[in-house]
C-alpha positions as CSV (number, residue, x, y, z in Angstrom):
1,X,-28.1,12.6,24.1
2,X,-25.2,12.4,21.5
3,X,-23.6,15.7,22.7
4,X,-24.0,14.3,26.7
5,X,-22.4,10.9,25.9
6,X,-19.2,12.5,23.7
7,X,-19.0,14.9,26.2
8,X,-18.9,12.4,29.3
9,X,-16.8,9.6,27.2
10,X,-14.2,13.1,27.4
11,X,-14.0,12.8,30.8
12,X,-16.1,15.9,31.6
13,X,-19.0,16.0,34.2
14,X,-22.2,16.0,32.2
15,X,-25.8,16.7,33.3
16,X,-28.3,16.5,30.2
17,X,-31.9,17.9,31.5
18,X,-34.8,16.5,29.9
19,X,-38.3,18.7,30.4
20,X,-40.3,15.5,29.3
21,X,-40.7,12.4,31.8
22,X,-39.8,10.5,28.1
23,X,-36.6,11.6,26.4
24,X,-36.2,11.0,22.5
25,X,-39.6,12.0,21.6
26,X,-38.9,12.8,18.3
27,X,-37.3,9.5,17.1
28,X,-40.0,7.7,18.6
29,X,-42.5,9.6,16.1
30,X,-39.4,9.7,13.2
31,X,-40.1,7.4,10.6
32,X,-43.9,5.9,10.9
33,X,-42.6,5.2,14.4
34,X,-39.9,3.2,12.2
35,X,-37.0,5.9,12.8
36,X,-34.8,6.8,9.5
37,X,-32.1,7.4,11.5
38,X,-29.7,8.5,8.5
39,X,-28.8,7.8,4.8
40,X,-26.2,6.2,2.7
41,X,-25.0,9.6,1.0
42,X,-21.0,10.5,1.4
43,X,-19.1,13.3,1.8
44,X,-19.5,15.9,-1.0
45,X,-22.6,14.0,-2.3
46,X,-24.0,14.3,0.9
47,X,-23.1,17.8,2.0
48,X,-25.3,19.3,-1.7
49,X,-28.5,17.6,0.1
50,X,-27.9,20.7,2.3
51,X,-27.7,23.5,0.3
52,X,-24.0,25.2,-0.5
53,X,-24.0,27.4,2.4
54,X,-25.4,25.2,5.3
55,X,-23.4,22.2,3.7
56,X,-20.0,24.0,3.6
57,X,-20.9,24.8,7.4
58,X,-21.6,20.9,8.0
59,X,-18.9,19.7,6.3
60,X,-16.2,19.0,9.3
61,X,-19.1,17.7,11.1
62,X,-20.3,15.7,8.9
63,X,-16.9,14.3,7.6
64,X,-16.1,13.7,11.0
65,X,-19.3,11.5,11.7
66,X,-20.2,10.3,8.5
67,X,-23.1,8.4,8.4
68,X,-21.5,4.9,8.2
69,X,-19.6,5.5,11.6
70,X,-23.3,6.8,12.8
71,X,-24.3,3.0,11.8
72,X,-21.1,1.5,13.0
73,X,-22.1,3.0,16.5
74,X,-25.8,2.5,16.7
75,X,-25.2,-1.2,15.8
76,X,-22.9,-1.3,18.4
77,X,-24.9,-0.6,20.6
78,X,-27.3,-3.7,19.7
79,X,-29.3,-2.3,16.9
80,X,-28.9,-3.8,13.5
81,X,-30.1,-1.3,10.6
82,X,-30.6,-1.8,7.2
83,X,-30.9,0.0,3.8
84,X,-34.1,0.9,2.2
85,X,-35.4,2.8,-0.6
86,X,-34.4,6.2,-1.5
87,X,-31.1,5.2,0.5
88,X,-32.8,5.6,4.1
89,X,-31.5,3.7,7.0
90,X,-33.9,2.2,9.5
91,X,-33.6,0.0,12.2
92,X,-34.6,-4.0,11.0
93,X,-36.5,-4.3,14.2
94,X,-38.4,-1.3,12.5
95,X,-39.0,0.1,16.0
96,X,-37.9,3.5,16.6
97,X,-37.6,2.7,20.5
98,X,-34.7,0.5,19.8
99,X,-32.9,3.5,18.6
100,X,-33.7,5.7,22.0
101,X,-32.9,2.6,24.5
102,X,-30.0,2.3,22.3
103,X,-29.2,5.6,23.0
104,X,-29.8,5.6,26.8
105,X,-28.1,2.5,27.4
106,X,-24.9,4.5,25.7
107,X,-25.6,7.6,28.0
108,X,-25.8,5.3,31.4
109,X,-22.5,3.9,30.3
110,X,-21.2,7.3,29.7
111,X,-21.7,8.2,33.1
112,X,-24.0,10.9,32.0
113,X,-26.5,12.4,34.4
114,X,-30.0,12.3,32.9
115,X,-32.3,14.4,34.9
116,X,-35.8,13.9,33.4
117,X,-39.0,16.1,33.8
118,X,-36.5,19.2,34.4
119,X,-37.1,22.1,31.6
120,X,-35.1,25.0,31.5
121,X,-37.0,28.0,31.7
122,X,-33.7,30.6,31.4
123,X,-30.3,30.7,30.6
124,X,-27.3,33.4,32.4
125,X,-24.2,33.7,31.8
126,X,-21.8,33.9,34.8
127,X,-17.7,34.9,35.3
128,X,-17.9,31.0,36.0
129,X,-19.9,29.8,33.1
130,X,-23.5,29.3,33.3
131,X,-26.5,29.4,35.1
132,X,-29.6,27.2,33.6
133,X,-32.9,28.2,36.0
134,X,-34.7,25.0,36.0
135,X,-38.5,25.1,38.3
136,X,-36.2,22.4,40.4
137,X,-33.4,24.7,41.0
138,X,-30.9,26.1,39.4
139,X,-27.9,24.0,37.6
140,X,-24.3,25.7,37.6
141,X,-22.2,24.4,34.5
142,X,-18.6,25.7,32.7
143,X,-19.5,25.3,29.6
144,X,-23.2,24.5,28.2
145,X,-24.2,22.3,25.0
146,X,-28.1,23.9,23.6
147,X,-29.5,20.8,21.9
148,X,-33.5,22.0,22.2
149,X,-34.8,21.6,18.4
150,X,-36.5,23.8,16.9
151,X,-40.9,24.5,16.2
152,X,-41.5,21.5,14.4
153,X,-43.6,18.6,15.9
154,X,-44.9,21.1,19.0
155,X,-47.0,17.5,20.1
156,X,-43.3,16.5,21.2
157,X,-42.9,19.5,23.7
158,X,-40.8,21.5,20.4
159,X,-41.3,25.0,21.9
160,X,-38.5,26.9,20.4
161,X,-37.5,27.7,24.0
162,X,-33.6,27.5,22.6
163,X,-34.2,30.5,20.1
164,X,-34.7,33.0,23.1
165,X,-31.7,31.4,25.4
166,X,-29.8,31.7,22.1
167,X,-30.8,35.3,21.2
168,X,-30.0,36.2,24.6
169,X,-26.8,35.0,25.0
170,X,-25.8,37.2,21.9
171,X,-26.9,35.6,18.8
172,X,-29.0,36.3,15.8
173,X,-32.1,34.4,14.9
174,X,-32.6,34.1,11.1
175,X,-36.7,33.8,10.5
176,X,-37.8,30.6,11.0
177,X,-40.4,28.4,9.2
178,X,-41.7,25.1,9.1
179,X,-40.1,22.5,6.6
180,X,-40.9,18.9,5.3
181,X,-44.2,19.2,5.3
182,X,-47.3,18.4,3.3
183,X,-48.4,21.2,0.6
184,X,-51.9,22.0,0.5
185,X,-53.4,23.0,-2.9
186,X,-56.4,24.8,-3.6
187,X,-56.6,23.1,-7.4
188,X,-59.2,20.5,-8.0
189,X,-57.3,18.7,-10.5
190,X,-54.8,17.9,-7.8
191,X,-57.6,16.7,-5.3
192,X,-59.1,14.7,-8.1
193,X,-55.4,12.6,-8.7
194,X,-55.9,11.4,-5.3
195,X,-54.4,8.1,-4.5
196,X,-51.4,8.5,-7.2
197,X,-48.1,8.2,-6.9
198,X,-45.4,9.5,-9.5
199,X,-41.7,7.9,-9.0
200,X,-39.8,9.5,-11.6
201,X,-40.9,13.0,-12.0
202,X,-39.1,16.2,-11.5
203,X,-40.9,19.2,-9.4
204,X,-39.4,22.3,-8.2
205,X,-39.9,25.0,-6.1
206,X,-40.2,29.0,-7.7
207,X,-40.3,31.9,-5.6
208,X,-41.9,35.2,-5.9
209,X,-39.9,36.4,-9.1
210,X,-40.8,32.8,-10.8
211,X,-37.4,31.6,-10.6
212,X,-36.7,28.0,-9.6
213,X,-35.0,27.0,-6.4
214,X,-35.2,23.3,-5.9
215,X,-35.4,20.5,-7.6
216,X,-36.5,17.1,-6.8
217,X,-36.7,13.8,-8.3
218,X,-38.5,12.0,-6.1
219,X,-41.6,10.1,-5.2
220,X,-44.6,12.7,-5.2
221,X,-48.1,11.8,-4.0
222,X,-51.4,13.3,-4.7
223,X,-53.6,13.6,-1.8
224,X,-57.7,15.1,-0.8
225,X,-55.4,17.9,0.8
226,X,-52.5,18.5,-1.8
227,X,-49.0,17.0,-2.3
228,X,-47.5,14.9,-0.4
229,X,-44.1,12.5,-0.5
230,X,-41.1,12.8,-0.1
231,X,-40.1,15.6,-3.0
232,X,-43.0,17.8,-2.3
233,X,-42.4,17.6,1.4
234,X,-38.5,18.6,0.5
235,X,-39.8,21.7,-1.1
236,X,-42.1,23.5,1.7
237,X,-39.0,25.5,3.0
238,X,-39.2,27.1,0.1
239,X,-42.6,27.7,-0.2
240,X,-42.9,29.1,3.5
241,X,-40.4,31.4,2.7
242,X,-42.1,32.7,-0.3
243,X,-44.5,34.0,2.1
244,X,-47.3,33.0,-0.3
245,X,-45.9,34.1,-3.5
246,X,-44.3,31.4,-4.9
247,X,-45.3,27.8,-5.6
248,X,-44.3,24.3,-7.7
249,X,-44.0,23.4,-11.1
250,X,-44.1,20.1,-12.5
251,X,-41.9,18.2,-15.2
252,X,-43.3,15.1,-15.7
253,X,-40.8,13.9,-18.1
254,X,-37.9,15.0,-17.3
255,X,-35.6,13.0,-19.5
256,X,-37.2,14.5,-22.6
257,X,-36.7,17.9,-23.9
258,X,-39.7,19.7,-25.5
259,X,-37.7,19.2,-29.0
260,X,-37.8,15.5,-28.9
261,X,-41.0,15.3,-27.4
262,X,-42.5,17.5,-30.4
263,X,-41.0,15.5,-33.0
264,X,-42.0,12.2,-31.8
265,X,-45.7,13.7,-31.2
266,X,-45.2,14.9,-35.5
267,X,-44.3,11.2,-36.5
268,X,-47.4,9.5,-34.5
269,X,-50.0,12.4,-36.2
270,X,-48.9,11.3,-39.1
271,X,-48.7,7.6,-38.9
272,X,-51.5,7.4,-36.3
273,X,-53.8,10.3,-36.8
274,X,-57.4,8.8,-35.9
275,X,-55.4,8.3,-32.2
276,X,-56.9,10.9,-29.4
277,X,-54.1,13.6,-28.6
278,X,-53.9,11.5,-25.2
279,X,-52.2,8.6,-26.7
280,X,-48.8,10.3,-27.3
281,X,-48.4,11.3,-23.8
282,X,-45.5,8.8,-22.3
283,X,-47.4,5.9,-21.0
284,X,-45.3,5.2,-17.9
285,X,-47.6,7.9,-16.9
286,X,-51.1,6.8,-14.6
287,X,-54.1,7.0,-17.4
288,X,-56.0,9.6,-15.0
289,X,-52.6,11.7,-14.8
290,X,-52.7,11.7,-18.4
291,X,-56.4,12.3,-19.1
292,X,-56.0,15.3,-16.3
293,X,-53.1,16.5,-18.4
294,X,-54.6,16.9,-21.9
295,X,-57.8,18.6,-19.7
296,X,-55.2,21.7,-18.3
297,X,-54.0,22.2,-22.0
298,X,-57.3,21.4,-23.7
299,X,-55.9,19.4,-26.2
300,X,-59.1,17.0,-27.1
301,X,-59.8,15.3,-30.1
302,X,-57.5,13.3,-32.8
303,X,-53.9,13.5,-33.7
304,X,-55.0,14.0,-37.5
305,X,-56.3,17.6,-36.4
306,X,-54.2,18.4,-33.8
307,X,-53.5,22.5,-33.9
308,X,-49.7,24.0,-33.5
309,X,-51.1,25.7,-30.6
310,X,-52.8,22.6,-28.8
311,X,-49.2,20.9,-29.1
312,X,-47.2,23.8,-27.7
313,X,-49.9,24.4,-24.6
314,X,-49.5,20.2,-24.0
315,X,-45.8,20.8,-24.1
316,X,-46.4,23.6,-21.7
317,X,-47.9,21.5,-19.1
318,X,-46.2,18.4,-19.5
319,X,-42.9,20.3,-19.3
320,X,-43.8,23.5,-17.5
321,X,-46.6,22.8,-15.3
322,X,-46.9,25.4,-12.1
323,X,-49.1,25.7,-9.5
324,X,-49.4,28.3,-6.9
325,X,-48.7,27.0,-3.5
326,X,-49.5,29.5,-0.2
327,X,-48.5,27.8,2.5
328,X,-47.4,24.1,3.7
329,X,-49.4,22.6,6.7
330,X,-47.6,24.0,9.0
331,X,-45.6,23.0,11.9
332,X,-47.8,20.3,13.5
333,X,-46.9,18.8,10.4
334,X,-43.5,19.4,9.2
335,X,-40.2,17.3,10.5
336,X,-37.6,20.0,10.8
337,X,-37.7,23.5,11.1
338,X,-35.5,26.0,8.5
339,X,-33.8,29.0,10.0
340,X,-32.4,29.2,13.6
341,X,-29.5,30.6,15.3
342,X,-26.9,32.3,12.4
343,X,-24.0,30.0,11.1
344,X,-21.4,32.9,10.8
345,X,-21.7,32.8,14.3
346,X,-21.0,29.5,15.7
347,X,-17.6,28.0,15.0
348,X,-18.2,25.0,12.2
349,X,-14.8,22.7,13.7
350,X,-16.8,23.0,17.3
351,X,-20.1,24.4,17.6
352,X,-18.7,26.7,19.8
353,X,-20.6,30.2,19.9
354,X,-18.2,33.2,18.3
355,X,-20.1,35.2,20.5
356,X,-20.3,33.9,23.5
357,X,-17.3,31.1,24.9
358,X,-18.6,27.9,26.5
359,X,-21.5,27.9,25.0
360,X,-22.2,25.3,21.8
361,X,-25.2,25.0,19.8
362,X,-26.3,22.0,18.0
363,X,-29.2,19.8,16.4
364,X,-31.6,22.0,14.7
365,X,-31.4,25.1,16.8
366,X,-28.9,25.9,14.3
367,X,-30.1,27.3,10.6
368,X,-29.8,24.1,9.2
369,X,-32.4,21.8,7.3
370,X,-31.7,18.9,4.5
371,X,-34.1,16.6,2.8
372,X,-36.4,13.9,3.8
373,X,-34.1,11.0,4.0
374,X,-32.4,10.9,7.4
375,X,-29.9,14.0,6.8
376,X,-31.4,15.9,9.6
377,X,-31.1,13.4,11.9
378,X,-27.4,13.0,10.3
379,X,-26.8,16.4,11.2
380,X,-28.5,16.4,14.6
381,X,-26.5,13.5,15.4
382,X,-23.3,14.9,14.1
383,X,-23.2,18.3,15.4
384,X,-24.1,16.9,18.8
385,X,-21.3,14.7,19.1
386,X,-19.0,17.2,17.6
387,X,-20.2,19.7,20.8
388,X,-19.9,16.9,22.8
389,X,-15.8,16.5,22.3
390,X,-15.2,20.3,21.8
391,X,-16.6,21.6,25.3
């Protein structure tokens, strides 16, 4: 819808097709049905949510669209936002709807064609352009904008229909994998933490090798299934792509090295030694979190005969905790796919396809994925108008 309205507001004549009889699916599910539409998060700050690579290919995109001129025209267009936790933006109404009428009312304007109920089912390429082979006919276009998603959320019609008009077209398709998304674990501890919520912890992904990937300081929920929250969630690219090799480790106290933690644990055994071992652990920390904790390193009895060895293996876990993690739940689950269509070959100041002219890719068809938090909407949003003005 973006790339449609920039690309009519240019003066072009724009038909967007729609295969659903309902366009905008995805934002109406986005959120709780509440929509984070995008973040607070500027320029370079907000470019290293995406990675070096993909955020040195977002960057003209995004610095051409910030997110504050994404608010500026979404509030224009009658829809208020405000600014919640974790820096999210979401619509005060809290009603995702308001976001797609918004959006509609700005493509009527336009002077946009929206043909709804009309999937593309093929894509040619012509000495005039294009040819898009609909079941009601085929449209003729000049230049054409690809702005299908990718696998995630398939209950919204995601088909990753735009992988195969890309790949014929020319392009490369880097593997694909579900992202955001729940973690299931098979540990019992974990099942047995359900209900608790950590704010300030640190956990990160490792891959096959054990090295770490990703870090996250962010809210991380334990569930009957697994992890879930937001910094979990941020990490299941990773752990798809580990191809069940690789996993999370936990540090739940991250502003304390294992020096300082060891020292103040020396001073409390010997001022405090008829204490249990459980007492030095921080107590910001939920009491089952920290009973669970001292069970993984079997540390059990009083400070006063507390072994070198107990000490280091509580360090371990407190500091060093990992857990092998085979899979997320999938695409029915996850909010943005990771991998798509090849950033060396699309043309970052346009979305213009180096391998094919008059075509432009967008949204995330392209190998592009950020964090929970609005930043793939951001970049959806972004890269669609940017297509929009360039075709």
């Amino acid at each position: 819808m973006m790339a449609a309205i920039e690309a009519a507001r240019a003066g072009r004549r724009t038909v967007l097709l729609e295969k659903h009889q309902r366009p905008g699916l995805k934002i109406l599910i986005s959120g709780g049905g509440r929509c984070n539409l995008t973040t607070t998060r500027q320029g370079a700050d907000l470019e290293a949510q995406y990675g070096t690579e993909r955020g040195r290919f977002l960057r003209h995109a995004l610095r051409s669209f910030p997110p504050p001129q994404l608010r500026a025209f979404i509030e224009q267009a009658g829809v208020p936002l405000q600014e919640e936790d974790l820096e999210k933006l979401f619509p005060v109404s809290q009603r995702a709807r308001d976001v797609v009428d918004a959006l509609l009312g700005q493509l009527q304007q336009s002077g946009a064609e929206l043909r709804l109920g009309w999937p593309v089912t093929g894509v040619q390429r012509t000495e005039a352009g294009f040819v898009v082979t609909t079941p009601r006919g085929p449209v003729a276009a000049r230049s054409l904008i690809l702005a299908t998603g990718g696998l995630s959320y398939p209950k919204t019609g995601a088909t990753g229909d735009g992988y195969g008009f890309c790949r014929g077209l020319g392009h490369s398709i880097t593997a694909t994998f579900p992202a955001l998304a729940p973690l299931p674990v098979d540990a019992p501890w974990v099942h047995a933490l359900q209900g608790i919520v950590l704010q300030d912890a640190a956990i990160a992904s490792y891959d096959a090798t054990g090295k770490l990937r990703t870090q996250r300081r962010r809210p991380i929920l334990f569930t009957h299934k697994g992890l879930s929250g937001p910094a979990p969630m941020d990490l299941a690219g990773d752990v798809e792509e580990a191809v069940g090799h690789g996993g999370v480790r936990f540090d739940f106290v991250p502003d304390a090295s294992l020096e300082q933690l060891e020292a103040d644990w020396l001073a409390a055994a010997k001022t405090h030694g008829s204490r249990r071992i459980e007492s030095v652990l921080p107590a910001h920390l939920p009491e089952r979190l920290r009973h669970t904790l001292c069970e993984l390193a079997a540390a059990t009895g009083t400070l006063a005969i507390w072994s070198r060895a107990q000490r280091k293996q509580l360090l371990a876990v407190l500091k060093d905790l990992r857990l092998p993690v085979a899979r997320s739940l999938g695409y029915d689950h996850a909010e943005v796919t990771r991998g798509g269509v090849d950033l060396a070959e699309i043309d970052p100041r346009t979305m213009q396809s180096r391998r094919c002219p008059g075509l432009f890719v967008c949204g995330e068809l392209l190998d592009v994925d950020g964090p929970i938090g609005g930043f793939n909407f951001q970049a959806a949003f972004a890269t669609g108008r940017l297509a929009g003005r360039s075709c």
